[in-house]
Structures are given as structure tokens and as C-alpha cells.
C-alpha positions, -999 to +999 in steps of 0.1 A: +284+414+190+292+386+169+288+348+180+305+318+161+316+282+167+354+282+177+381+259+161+416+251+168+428+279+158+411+295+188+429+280+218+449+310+221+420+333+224+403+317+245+432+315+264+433+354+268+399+353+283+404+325+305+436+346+319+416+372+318+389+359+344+416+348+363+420+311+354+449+295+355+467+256+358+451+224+339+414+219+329+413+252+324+406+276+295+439+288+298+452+250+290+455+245+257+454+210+262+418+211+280+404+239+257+416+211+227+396+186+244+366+208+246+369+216+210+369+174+202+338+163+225+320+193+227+304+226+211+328+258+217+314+288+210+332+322+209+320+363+214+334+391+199+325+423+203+319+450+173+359+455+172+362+420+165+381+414+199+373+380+215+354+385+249+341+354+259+333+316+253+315+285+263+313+248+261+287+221+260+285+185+256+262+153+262+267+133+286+244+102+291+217+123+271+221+153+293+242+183+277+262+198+300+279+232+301+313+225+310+327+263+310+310+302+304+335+330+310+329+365+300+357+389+305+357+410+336+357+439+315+326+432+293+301+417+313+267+425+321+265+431+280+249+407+269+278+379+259+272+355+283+230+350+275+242+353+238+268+324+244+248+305+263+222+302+229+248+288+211+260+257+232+229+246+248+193+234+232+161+223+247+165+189+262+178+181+297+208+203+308+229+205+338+262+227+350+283+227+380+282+266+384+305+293+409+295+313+431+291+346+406+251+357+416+248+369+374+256+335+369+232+316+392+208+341+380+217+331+340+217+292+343+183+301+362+164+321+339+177+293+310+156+260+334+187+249+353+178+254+392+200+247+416+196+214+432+221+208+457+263+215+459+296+197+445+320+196+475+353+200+467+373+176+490+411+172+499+424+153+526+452+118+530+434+091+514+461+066+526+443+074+559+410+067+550+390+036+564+378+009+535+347-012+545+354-045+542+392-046+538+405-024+572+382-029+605+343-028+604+336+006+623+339+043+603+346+074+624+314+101+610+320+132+631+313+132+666+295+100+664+308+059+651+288+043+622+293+006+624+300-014+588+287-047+579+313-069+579+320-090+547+317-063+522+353-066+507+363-043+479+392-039+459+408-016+436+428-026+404+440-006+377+428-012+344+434-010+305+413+023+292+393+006+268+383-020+298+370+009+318+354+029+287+336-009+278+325-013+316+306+024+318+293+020+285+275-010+298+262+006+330+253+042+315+253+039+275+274+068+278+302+073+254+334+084+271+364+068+255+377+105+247+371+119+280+390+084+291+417+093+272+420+126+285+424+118+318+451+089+316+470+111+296+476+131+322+506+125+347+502+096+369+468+092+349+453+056+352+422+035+347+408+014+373+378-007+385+367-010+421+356-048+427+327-054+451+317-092+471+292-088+448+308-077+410+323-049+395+312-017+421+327+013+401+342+021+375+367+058+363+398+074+360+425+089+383+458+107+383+489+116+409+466+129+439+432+131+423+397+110+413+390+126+385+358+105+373+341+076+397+308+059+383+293+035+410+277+006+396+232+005+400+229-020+433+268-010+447+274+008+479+282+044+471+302+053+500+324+020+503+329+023+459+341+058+467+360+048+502+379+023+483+393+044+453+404+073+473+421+054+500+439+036+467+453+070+463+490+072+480+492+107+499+467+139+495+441+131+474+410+156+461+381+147+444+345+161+439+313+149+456+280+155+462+271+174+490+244+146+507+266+118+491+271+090+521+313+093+520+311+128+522+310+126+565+333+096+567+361+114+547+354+142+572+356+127+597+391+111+587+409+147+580+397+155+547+384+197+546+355+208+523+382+235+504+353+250+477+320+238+466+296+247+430+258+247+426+242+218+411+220+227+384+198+211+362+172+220+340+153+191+356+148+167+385+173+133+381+194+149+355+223+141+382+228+109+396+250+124+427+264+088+436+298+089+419+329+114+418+330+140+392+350+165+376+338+200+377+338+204+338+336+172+324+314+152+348 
């Protein structure tokens, strides 16, 4: 088995394994445009096996000093050989690691034996966010299940699209993360945009959405979580999905207004705090 950094070249091919394990539609392996993103912010890594047929790949990246492993796939065909261990030695180091990972048990049991335990769940959510209740701005009482929790009135937020760079400036500032191509990404999608969600007290959150999506929500140290997140999904026209985690403080107000838990992935992290869990995130790219 042979192991080597991918370039351009390689979209196809790793196209052919992504549709091989079943991928398909956008940030995906099998979009070129994703797997071309990959290849600019992160490490890509490819496996053939002694024919020289590609079987697999993999991706990592840092994020805010943490590298994270945006995608593994082995083909169904040649797993349980070796490939994805092999691949995973190529895109991740020492330091602090994390990964949003499926179901598969072989690869729960892979992140595990390489320090990332599983630490909680990403829900996936989908539900009308033109229906959901926004502290400060609608009436002062959430629906939470069964029961009512009551809001504080006065906490007024807002949402207003921004320029990319204005965004990109604004996380840098809270995180020291770098994410101006990850930025880009996103708004280049269609119906991508920028925004900013404004608290009573400052800037609350700051990320990117597109037609029926958050895609990436960073809430500010100090803000309120659940009314930052509240406020950019009900700024959302229609069905909206986005990705939480599972003990974040939204997560039973938006069930409790319609939205359906439709998937979730392990959290795991080669150590405790590697994921701050109070923002939306994207499945590969944080």
C-alpha cells in the first residue's frame, strides 16, 4: 500500500471513492469544488493499493490550534486492510485533535485507539426557522417541550448581513483563528452570505450562511448561546438546518418549535475542551 499527499490533479480520484462509499451532493468528496477546498486549507492524503488503484483518502486541518479531520473514507471494498490507520498517519500529528465521526463502529474504534474519545453528539437539525421565537425581539416566553421557559425581557438581538472580510476580522478577534478561506467558501455558495448577530450588549456572533442553512455560527465569550443561535436561524426565510451540540441550550427550544433531530455524529477529541460546543458548525469544516 502506498500513501502520498494528493494534489489537484486528484479531485477526480477521490471522487471515485467518495461515490464509492456512497457520498454524493456538495461538501462532499464527490464535489470537486469541496475536495478543491480541502486541498487549499488542509492536508489531503491519498491510498493506493499495490496495483496503484486509489482506495481511500483523508483530510486535516487546524482550526484555532486544534487539527481536525474533516473526511476518512476507505472504499467499501477494501476496508479492514489497513488504509484507513495508514491514512490517518499522514493527516494527523501529536497535538490536540478533534473529528465529527458517523456511526461506522471501525471508525469510532480508529479515532479511539488514535486519543480522540467521544465526548458528546452533533445534532443535525431541520425545522422552519421563520417560526422560531427570538429573545428579545418577538414575546419574552420560549415553548421547551412539554414545559415554558420564561426570557428576560430586554435582551434584543439582531441580525445583519455583512462584508466577508468584516466577518473573517470579527472571528479573528474573538478566536485568533484564521478562516478567510473557509469564509470564502461558504458565501460562494448559492444564497451564501456573511452576517453578524448584534446583542444589547455588542457584537453576539459571528458566521456564514446560505439558502436554507447556518453553515458556521461562532458566539461571542459573555453572549447568550441560545438567543445568538435563535436569532440567526429564525433570520433564515423557510426550512433551515444547521448543526449543534447535543447539550447546547437552543437545541430544546428549536424542538420544541417543529424542528426534528434528522442525524447526529460523535464528538471526538483527543482532549477535554478541544470543542467549544456553543456555536453552529459544519460537519467537516467546523
Amino acid at each position: 500500500m502506498e500513501i502520498r499527499l494528493a494534489t489537484p490533479a486528484d479531485v477526480e480520484a477521490i471522487g471515485e471513492i467518495a461515490r464509492a462509499s456512497h457520498l454524493s451532493g456538495t461538501d462532499s468528496g464527490s464535489d470537486p469544488g469541496y475536495v478543491s477546498h480541502l486541498l487549499r486549507v488542509g492536508t489531503v492524503a491519498l491510498a493506493f493499493d499495490d496495483g496503484g488503484a486509489p482506495v481511500g483518502f483523508a483530510c486535516s486541518f487546524y482550526v484555532d490550534g486544534v487539527r481536525m479531520l474533516a473526511d476518512l473514507y476507505v472504499r467499501p471494498d477494501r476496508q479492514s486492510r489497513g488504509a484507513g490507520r495508514a491514512l490517518l498517519g499522514a493527516v494527523l500529528g501529536d497535538g490536540p485533535q478533534m473529528t465529527f465521526a458517523s456511526h461506522d463502529p471501525r471508525a469510532i474504534a480508529l479515532y479511539s485507539a488514535h486519543r480522540m474519545l467521544a465526548r458528546g453528539a452533533l445534532l443535525y437539525l431541520r425545522g422552519p426557522g421563520d417560526q422560531v421565537h427570538v429573545p428579545g425581539r418577538d414575546d419574552r416566553v420560549v415553548t421547551s417541550g412539554p414545559g415554558v421557559v420564561a426570557v428576560t425581557s430586554g435582551w434584543g438581538v439582531e441580525v445583519r448581513r455583512v462584508p466577508v472580510a468584516e466577518a473573517v476580522a470579527r472571528e479573528r478577534g474573538w478566536s485568533g483563528g484564521e478562516r478567510a478561506a473557509d469564509y470564502d467558501y461558504w458565501t460562494s455558495r448559492p444564497g451564501g452570505y456573511a452576517f453578524l448577530v448584534d446583542g444589547p450588549g455588542g457584537p453576539a456572533g459571528v458566521g456564514c450562511g446560505m439558502d436554507g442553512e447556518i453553515s458556521h455560527l461562532v458566539v461571542a465569550a459573555g453572549a447568550d448561546p441560545a438567543a445568538t443561535v435563535l436569532a440567526a436561524v429564525a433570520d433564515v426565510a423557510g426550512p433551515v438546518r444547521l448543526y449543534l451540540a447535543g447539550d447546547h441550550p437552543a437545541v430544546p427550544m428549536l424542538l420544541g418549535h417543529g424542528f426534528q433531530v434528522e442525524d447526529f455524529y460523535l464528538v471526538m477529541t483527543s482532549a477535554e475542551g478541544a470543542f467549544d460546543g456553543r456555536g453552529a458548525y459544519h460537519p467537516g469544516l467546523l
